[in-house]
PDB file with one MODEL, atoms N, CA, C and O in Angstrom:
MODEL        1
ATOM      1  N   UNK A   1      94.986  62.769-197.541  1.00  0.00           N
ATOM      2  CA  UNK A   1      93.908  61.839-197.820  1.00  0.00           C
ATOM      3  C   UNK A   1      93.209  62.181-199.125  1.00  0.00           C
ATOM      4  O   UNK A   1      93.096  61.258-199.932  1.00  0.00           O
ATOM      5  N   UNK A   2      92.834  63.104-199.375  1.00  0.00           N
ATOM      6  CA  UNK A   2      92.199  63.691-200.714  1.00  0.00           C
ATOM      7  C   UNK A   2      93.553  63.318-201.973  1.00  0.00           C
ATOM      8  O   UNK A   2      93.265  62.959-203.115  1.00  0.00           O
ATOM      9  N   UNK A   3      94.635  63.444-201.614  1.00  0.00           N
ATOM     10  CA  UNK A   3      95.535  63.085-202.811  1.00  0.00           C
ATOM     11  C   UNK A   3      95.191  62.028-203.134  1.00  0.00           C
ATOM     12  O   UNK A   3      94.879  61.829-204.308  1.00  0.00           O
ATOM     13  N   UNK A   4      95.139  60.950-202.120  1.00  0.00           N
ATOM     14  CA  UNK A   4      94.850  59.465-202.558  1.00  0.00           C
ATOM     15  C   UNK A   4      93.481  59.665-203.571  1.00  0.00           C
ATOM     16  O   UNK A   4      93.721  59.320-204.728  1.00  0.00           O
ATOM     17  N   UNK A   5      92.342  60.073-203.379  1.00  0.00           N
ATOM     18  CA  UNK A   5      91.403  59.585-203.523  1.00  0.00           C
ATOM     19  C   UNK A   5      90.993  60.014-205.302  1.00  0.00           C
ATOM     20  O   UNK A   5      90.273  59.529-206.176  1.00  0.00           O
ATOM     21  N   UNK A   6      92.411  61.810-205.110  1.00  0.00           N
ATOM     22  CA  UNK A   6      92.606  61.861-206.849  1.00  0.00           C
ATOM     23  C   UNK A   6      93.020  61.274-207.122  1.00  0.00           C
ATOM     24  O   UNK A   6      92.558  61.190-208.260  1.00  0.00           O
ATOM     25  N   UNK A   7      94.100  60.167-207.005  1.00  0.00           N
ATOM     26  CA  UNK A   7      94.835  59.530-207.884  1.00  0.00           C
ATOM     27  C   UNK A   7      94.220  58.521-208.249  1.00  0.00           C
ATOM     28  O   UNK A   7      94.441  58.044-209.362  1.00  0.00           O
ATOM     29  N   UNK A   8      93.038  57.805-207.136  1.00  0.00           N
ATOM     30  CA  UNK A   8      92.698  56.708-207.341  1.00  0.00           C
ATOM     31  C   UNK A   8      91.421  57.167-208.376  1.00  0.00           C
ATOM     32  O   UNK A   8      91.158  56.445-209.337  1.00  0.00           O
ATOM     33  N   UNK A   9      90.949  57.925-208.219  1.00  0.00           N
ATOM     34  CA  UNK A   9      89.809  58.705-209.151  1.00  0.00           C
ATOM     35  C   UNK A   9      90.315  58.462-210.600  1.00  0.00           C
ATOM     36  O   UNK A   9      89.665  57.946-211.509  1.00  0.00           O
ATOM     37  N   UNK A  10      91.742  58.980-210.661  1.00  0.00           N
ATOM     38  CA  UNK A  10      92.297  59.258-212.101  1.00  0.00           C
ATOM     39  C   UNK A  10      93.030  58.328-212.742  1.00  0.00           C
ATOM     40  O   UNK A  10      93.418  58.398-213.908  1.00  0.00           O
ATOM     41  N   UNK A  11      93.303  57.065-211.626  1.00  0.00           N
ATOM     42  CA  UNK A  11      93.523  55.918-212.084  1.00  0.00           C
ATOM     43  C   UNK A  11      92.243  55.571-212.790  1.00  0.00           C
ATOM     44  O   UNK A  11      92.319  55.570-214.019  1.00  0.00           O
ATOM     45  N   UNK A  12      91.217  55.310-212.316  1.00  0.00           N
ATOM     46  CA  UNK A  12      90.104  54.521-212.692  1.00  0.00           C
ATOM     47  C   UNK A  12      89.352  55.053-213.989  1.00  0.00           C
ATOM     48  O   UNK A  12      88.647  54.430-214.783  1.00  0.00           O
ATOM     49  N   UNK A  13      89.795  56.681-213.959  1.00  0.00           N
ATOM     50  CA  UNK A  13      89.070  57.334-215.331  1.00  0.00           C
ATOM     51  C   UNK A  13      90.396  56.879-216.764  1.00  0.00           C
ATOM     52  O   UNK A  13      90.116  56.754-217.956  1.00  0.00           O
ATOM     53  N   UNK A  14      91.681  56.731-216.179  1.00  0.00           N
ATOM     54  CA  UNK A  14      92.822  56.286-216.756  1.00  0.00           C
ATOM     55  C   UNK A  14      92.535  55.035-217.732  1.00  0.00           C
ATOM     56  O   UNK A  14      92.666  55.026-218.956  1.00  0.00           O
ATOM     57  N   UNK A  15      92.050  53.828-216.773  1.00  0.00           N
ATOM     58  CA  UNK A  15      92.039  53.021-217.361  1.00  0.00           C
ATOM     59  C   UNK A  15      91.083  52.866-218.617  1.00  0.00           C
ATOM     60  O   UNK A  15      91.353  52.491-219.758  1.00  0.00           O
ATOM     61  N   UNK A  16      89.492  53.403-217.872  1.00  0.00           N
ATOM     62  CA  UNK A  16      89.026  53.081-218.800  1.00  0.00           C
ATOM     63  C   UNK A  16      88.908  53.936-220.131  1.00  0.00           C
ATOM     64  O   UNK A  16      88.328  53.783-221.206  1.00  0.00           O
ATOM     65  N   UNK A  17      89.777  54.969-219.530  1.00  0.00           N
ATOM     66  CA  UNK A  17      90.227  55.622-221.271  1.00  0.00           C
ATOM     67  C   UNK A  17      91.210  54.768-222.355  1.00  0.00           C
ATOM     68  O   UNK A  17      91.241  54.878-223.580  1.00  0.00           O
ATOM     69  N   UNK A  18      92.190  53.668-221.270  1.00  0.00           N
ATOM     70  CA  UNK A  18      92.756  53.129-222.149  1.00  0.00           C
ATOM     71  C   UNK A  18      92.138  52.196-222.792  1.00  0.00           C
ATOM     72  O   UNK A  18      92.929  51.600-223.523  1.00  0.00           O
ATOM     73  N   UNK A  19      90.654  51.635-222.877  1.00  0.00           N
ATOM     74  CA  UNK A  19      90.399  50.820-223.567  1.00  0.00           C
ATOM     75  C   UNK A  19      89.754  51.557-224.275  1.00  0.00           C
ATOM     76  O   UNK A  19      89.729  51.033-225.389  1.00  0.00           O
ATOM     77  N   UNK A  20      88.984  52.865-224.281  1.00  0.00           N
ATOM     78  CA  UNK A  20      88.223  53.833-225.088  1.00  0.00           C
ATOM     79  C   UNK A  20      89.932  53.743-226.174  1.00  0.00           C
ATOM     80  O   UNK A  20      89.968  53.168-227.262  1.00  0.00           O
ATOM     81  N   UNK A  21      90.595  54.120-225.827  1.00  0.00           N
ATOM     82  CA  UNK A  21      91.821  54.602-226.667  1.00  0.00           C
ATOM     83  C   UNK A  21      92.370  53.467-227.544  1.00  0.00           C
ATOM     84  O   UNK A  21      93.141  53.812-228.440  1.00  0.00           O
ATOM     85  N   UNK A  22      92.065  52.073-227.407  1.00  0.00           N
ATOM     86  CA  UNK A  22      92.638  51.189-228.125  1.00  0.00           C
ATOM     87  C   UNK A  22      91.423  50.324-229.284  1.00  0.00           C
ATOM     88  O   UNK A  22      91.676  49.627-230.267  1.00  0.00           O
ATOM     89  N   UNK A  23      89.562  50.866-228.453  1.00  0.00           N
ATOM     90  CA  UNK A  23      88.681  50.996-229.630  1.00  0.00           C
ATOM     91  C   UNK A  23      88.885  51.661-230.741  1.00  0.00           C
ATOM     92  O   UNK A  23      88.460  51.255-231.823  1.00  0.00           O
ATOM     93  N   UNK A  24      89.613  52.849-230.583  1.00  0.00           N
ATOM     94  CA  UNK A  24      89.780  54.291-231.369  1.00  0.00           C
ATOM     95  C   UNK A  24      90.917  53.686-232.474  1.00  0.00           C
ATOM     96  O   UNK A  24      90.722  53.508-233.676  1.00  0.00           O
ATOM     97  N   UNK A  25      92.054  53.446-231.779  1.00  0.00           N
ATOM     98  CA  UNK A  25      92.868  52.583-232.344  1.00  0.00           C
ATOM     99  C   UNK A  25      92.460  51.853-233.489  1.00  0.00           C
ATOM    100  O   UNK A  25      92.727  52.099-234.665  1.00  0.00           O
ATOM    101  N   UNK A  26      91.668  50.772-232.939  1.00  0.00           N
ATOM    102  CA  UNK A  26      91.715  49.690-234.215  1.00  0.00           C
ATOM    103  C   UNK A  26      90.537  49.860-235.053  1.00  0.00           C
ATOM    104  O   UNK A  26      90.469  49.213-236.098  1.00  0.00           O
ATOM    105  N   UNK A  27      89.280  50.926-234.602  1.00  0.00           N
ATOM    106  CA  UNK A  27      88.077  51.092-235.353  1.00  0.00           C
ATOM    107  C   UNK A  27      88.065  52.528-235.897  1.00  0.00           C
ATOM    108  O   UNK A  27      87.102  52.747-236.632  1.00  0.00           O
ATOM    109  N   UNK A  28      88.905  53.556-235.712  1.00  0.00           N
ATOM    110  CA  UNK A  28      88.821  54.877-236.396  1.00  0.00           C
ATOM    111  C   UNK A  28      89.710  55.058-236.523  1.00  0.00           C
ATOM    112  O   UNK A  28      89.862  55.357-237.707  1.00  0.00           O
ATOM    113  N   UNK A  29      91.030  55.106-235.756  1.00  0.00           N
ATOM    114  CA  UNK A  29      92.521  56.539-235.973  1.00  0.00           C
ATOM    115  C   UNK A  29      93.368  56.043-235.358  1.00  0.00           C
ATOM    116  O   UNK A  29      93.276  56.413-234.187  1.00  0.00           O
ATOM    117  N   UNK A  30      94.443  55.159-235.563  1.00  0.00           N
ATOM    118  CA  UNK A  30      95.603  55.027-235.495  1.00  0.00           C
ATOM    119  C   UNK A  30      96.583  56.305-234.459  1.00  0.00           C
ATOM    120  O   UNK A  30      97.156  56.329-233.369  1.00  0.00           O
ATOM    121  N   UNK A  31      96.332  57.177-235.525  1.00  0.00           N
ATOM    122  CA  UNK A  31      96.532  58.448-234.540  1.00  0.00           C
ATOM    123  C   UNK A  31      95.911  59.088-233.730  1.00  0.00           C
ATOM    124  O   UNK A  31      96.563  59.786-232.954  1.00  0.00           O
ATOM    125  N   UNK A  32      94.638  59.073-233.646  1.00  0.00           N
ATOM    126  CA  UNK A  32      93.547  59.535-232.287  1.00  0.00           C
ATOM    127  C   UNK A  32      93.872  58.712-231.545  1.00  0.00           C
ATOM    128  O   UNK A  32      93.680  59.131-230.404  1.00  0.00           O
ATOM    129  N   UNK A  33      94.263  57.759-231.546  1.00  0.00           N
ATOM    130  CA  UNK A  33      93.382  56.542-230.636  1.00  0.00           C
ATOM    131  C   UNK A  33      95.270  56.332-229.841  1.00  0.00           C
ATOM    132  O   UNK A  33      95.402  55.894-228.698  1.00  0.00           O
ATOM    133  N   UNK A  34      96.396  56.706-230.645  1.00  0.00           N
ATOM    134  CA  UNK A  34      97.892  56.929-229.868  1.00  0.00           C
ATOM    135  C   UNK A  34      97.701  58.021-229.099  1.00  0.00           C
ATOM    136  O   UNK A  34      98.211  58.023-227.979  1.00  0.00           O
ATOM    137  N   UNK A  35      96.901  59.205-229.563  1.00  0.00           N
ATOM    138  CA  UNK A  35      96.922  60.236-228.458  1.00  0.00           C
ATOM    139  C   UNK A  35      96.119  60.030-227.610  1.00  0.00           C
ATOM    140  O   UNK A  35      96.725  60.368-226.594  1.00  0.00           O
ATOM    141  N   UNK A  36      94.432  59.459-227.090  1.00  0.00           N
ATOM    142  CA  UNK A  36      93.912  59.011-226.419  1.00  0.00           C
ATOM    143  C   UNK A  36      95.048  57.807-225.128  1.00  0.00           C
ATOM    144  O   UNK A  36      95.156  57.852-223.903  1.00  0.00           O
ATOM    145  N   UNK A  37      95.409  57.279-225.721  1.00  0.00           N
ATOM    146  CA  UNK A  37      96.225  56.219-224.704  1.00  0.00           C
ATOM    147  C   UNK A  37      97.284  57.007-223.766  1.00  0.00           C
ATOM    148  O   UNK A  37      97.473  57.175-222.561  1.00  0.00           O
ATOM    149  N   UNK A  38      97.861  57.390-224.977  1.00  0.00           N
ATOM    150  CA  UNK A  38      99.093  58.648-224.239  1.00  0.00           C
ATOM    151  C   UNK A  38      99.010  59.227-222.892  1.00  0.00           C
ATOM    152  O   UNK A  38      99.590  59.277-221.807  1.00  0.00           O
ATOM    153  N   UNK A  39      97.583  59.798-223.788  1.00  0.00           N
ATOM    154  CA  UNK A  39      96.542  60.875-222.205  1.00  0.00           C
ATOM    155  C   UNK A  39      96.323  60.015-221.111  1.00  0.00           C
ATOM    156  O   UNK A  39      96.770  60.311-220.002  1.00  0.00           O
ATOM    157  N   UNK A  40      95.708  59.024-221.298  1.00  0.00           N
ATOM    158  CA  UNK A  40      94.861  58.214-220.185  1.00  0.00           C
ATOM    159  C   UNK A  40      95.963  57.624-219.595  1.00  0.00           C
ATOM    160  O   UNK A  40      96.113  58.160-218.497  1.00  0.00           O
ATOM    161  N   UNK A  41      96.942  56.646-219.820  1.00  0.00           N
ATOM    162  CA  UNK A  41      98.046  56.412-219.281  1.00  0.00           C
ATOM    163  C   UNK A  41      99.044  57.160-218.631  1.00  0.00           C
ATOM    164  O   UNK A  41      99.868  56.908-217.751  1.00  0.00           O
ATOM    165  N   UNK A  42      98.696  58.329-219.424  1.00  0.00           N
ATOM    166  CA  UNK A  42     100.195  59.041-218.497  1.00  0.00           C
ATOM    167  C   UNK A  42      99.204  60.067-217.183  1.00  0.00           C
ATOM    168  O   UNK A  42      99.512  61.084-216.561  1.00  0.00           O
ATOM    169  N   UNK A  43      97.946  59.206-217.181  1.00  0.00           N
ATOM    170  CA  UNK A  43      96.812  59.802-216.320  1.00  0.00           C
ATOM    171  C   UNK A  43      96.273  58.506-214.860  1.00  0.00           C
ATOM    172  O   UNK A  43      95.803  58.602-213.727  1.00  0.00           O
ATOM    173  N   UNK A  44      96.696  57.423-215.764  1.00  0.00           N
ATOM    174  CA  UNK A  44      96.886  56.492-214.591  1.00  0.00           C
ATOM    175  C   UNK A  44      98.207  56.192-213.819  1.00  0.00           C
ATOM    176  O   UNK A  44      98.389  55.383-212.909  1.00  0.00           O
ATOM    177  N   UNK A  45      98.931  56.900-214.311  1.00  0.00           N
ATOM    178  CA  UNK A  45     100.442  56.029-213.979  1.00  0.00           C
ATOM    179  C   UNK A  45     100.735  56.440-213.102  1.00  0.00           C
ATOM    180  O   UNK A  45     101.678  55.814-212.618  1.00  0.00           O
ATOM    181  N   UNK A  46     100.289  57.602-212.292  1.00  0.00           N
ATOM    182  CA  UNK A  46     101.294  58.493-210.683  1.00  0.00           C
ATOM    183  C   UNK A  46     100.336  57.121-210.348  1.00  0.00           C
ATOM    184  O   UNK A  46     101.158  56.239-210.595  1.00  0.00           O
ATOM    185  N   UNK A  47      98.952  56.334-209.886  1.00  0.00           N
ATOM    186  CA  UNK A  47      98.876  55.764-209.181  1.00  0.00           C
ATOM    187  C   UNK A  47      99.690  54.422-209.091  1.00  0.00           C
ATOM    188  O   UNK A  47      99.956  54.031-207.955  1.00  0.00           O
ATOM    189  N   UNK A  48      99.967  53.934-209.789  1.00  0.00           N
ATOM    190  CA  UNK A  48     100.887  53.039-210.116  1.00  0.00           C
ATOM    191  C   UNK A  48     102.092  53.511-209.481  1.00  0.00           C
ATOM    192  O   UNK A  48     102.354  53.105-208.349  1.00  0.00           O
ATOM    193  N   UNK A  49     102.804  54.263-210.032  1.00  0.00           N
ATOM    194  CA  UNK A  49     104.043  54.817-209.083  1.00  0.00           C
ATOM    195  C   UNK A  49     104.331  54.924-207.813  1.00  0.00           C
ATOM    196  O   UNK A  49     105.320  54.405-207.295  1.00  0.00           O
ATOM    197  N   UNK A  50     102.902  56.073-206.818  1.00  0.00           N
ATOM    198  CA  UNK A  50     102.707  56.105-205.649  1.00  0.00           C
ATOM    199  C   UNK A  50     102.850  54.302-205.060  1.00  0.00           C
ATOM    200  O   UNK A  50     103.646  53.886-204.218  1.00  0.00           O
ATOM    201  N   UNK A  51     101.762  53.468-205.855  1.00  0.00           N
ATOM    202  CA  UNK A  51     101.412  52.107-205.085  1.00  0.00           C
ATOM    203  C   UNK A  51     102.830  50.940-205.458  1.00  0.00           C
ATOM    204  O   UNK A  51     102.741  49.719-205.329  1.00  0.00           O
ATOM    205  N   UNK A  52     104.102  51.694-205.940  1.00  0.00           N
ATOM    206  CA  UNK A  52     104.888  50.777-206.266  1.00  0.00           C
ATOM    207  C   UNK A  52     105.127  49.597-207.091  1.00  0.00           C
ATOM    208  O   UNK A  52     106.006  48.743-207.200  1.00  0.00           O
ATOM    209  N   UNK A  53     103.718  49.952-207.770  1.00  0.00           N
ATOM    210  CA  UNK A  53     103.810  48.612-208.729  1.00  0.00           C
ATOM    211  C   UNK A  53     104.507  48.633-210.263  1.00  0.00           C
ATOM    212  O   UNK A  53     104.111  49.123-211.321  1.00  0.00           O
ATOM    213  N   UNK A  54     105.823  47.819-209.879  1.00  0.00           N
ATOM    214  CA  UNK A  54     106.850  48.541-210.610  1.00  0.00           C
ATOM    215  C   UNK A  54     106.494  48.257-212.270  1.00  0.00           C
ATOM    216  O   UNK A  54     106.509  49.123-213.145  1.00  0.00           O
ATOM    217  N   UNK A  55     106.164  46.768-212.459  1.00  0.00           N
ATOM    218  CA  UNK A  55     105.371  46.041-213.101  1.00  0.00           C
ATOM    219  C   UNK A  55     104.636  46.524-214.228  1.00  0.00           C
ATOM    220  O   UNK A  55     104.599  46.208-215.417  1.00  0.00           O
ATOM    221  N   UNK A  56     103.969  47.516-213.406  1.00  0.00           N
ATOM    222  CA  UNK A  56     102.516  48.103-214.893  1.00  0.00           C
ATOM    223  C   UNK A  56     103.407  49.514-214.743  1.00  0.00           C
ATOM    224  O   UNK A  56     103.403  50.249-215.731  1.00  0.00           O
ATOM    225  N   UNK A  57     103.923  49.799-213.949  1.00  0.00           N
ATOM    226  CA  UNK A  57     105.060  51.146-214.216  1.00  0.00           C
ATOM    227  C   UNK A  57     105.769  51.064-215.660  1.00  0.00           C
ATOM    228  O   UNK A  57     105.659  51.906-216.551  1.00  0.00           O
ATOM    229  N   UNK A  58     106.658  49.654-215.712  1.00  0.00           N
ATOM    230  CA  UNK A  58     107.656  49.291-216.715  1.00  0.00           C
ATOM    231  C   UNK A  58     106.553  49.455-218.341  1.00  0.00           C
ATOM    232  O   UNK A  58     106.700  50.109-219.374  1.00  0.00           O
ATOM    233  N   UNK A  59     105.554  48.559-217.886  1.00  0.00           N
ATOM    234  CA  UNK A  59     104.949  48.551-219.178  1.00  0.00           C
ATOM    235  C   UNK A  59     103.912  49.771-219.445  1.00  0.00           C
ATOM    236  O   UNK A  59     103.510  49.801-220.608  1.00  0.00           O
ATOM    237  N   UNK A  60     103.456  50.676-218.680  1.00  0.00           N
ATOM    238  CA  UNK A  60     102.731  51.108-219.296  1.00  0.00           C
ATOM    239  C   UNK A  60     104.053  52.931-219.971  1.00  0.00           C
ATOM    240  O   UNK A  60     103.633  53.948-220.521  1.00  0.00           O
ATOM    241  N   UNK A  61     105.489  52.614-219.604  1.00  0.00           N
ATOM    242  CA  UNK A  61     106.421  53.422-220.362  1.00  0.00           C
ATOM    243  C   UNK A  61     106.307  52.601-221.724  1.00  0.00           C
ATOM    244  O   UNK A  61     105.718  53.083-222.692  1.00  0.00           O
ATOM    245  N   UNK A  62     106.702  51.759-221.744  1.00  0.00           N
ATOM    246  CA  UNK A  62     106.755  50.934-223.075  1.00  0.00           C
ATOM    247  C   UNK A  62     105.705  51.313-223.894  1.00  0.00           C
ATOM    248  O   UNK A  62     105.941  51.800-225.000  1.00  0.00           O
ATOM    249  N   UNK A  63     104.461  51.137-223.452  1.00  0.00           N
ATOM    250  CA  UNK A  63     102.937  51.568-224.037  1.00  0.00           C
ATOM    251  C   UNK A  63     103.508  52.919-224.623  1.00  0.00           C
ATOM    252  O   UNK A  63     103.778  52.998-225.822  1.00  0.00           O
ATOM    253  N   UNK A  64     103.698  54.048-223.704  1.00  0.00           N
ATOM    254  CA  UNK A  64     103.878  55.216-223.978  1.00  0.00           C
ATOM    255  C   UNK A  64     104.933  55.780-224.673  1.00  0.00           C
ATOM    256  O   UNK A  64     104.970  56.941-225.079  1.00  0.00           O
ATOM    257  N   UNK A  65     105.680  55.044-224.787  1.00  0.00           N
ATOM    258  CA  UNK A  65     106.950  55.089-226.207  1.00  0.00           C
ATOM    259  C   UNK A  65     106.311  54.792-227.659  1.00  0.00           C
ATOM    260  O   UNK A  65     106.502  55.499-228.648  1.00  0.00           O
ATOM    261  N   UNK A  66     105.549  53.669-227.619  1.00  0.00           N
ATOM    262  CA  UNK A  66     104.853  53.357-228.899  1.00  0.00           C
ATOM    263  C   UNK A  66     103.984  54.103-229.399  1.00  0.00           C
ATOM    264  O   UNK A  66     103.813  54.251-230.609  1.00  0.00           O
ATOM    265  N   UNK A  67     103.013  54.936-228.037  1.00  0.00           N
ATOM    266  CA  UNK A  67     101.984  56.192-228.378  1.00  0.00           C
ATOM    267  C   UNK A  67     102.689  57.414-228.854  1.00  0.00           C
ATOM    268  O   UNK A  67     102.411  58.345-229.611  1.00  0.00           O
ATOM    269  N   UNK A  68     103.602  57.098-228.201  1.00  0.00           N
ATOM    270  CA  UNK A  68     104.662  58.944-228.627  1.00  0.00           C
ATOM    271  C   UNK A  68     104.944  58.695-230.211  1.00  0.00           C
ATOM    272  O   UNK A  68     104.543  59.514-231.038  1.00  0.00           O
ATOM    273  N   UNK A  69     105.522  57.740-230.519  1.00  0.00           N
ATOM    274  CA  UNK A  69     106.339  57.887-231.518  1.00  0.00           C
ATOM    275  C   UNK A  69     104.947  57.273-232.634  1.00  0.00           C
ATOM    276  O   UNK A  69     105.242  57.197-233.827  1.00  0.00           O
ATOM    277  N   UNK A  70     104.389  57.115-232.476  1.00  0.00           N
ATOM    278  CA  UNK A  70     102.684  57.074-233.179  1.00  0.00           C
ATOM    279  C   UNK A  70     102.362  58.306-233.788  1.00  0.00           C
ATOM    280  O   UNK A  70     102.227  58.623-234.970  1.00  0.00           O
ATOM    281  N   UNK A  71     102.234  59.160-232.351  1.00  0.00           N
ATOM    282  CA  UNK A  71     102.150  60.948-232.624  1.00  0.00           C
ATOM    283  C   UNK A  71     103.310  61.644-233.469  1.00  0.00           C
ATOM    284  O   UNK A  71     103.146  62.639-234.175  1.00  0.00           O
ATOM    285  N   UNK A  72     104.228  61.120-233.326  1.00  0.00           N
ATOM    286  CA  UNK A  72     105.229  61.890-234.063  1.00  0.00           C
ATOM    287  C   UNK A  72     105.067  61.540-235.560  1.00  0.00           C
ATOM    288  O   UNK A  72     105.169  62.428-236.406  1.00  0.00           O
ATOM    289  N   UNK A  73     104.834  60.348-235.873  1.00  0.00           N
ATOM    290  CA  UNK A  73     104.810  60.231-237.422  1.00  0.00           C
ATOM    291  C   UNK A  73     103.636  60.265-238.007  1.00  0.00           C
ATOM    292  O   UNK A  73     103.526  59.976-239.198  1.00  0.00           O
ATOM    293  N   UNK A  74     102.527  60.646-237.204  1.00  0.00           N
ATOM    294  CA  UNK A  74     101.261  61.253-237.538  1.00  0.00           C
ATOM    295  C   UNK A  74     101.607  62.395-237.929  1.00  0.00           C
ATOM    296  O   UNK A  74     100.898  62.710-238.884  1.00  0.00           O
ATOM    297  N   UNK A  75     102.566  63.420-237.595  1.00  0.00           N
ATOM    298  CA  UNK A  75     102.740  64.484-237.687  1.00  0.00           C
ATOM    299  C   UNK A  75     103.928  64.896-238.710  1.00  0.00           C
ATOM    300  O   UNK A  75     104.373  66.016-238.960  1.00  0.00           O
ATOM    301  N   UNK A  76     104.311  63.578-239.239  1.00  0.00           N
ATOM    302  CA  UNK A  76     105.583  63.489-240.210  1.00  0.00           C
ATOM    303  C   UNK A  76     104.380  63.788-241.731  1.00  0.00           C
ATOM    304  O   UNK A  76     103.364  63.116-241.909  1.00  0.00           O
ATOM    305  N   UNK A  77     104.785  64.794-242.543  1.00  0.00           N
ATOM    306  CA  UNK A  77     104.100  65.287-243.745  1.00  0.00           C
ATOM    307  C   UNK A  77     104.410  63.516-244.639  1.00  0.00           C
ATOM    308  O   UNK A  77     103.435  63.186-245.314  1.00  0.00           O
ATOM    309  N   UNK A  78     105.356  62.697-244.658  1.00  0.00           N
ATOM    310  CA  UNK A  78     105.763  62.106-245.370  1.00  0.00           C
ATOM    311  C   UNK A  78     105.032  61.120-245.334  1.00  0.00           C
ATOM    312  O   UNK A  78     105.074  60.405-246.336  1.00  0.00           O
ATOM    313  N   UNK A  79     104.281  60.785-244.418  1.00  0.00           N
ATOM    314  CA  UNK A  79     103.262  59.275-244.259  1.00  0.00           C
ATOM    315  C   UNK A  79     101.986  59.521-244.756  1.00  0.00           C
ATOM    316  O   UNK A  79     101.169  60.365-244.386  1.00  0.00           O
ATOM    317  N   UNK A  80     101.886  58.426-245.914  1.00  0.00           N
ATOM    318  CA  UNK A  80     100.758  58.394-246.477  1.00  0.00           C
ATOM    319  C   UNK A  80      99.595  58.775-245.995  1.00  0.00           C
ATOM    320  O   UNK A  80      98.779  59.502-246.562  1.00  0.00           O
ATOM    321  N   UNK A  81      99.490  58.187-244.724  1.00  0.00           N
ATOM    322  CA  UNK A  81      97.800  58.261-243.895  1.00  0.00           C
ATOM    323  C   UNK A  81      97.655  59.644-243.858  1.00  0.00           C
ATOM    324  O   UNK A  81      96.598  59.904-244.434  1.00  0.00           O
ATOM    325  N   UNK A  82      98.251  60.764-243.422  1.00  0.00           N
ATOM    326  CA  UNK A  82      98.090  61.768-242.724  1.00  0.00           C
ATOM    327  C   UNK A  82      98.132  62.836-244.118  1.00  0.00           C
ATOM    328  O   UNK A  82      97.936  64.037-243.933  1.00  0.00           O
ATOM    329  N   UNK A  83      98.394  62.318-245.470  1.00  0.00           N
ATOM    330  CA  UNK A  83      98.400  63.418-246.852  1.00  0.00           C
ATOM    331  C   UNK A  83      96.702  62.807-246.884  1.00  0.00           C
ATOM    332  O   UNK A  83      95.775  63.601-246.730  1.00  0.00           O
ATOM    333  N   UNK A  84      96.463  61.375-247.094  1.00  0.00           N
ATOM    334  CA  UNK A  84      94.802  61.430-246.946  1.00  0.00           C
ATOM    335  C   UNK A  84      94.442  61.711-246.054  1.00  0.00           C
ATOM    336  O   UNK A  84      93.255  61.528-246.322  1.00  0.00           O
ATOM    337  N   UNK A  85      94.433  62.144-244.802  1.00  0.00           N
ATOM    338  CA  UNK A  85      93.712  62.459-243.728  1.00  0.00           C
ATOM    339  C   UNK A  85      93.729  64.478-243.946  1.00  0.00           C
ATOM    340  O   UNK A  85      92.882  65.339-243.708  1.00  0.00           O
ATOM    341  N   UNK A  86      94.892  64.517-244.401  1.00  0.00           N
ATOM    342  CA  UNK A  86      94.718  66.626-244.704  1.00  0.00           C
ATOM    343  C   UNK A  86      94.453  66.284-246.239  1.00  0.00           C
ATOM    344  O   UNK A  86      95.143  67.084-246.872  1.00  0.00           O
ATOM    345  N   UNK A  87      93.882  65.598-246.968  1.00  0.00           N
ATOM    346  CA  UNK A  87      93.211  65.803-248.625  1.00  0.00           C
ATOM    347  C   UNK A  87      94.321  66.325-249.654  1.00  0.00           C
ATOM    348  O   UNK A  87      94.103  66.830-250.755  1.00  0.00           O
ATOM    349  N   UNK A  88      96.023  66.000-248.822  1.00  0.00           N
ATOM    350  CA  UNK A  88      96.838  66.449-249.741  1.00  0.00           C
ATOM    351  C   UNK A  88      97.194  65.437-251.409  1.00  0.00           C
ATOM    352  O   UNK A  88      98.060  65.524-252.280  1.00  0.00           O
ATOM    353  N   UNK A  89      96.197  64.688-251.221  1.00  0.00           N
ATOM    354  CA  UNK A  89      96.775  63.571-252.663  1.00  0.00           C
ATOM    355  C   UNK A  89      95.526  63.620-253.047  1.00  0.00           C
ATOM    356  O   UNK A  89      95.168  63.023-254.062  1.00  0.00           O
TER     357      UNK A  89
ENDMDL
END
């Protein structure tokens, strides 16, 4: 009984990180705001899983492919944003 009530806990803190994470997104960091979603989603999703809903299962992987590979080329030296973001130009 207590499992349920984390998951449903961490669903609900999940979600509304994902909209904290998609403010971040389009009003500060591209890359904060991919790792914010990342977190919160891959923080809602056991409830989704447990409750079978295959639905927001499918998409919120999809979500989390686009956040991953966000992070990764945040972390690529070669992209413009991230030589102005470390003051390398």
């Amino acid at each position: 009984m207590k499992t349920n009530r984390l998951i449903v806990v961490a669903r609900m803190i999940g979600t509304y990180g994902i909209i904290l994470g998609y403010f971040v997104t389009l009003h500060v960091s591209t890359f904060f705001g991919a790792m914010l979603n990342v977190i919160f989603e891959s923080l809602a999703l056991p409830f989704y899983i447990k409750n079978k809903m295959w639905d927001v299962v499918i998409m919120f992987a999809f979500l989390l492919t686009i956040g991953i590979s966000k992070i990764i080329m945040g972390f690529d030296p070669q992209f413009q944003f991230m030589k102005i973001a470390m003051g390398l130009t």
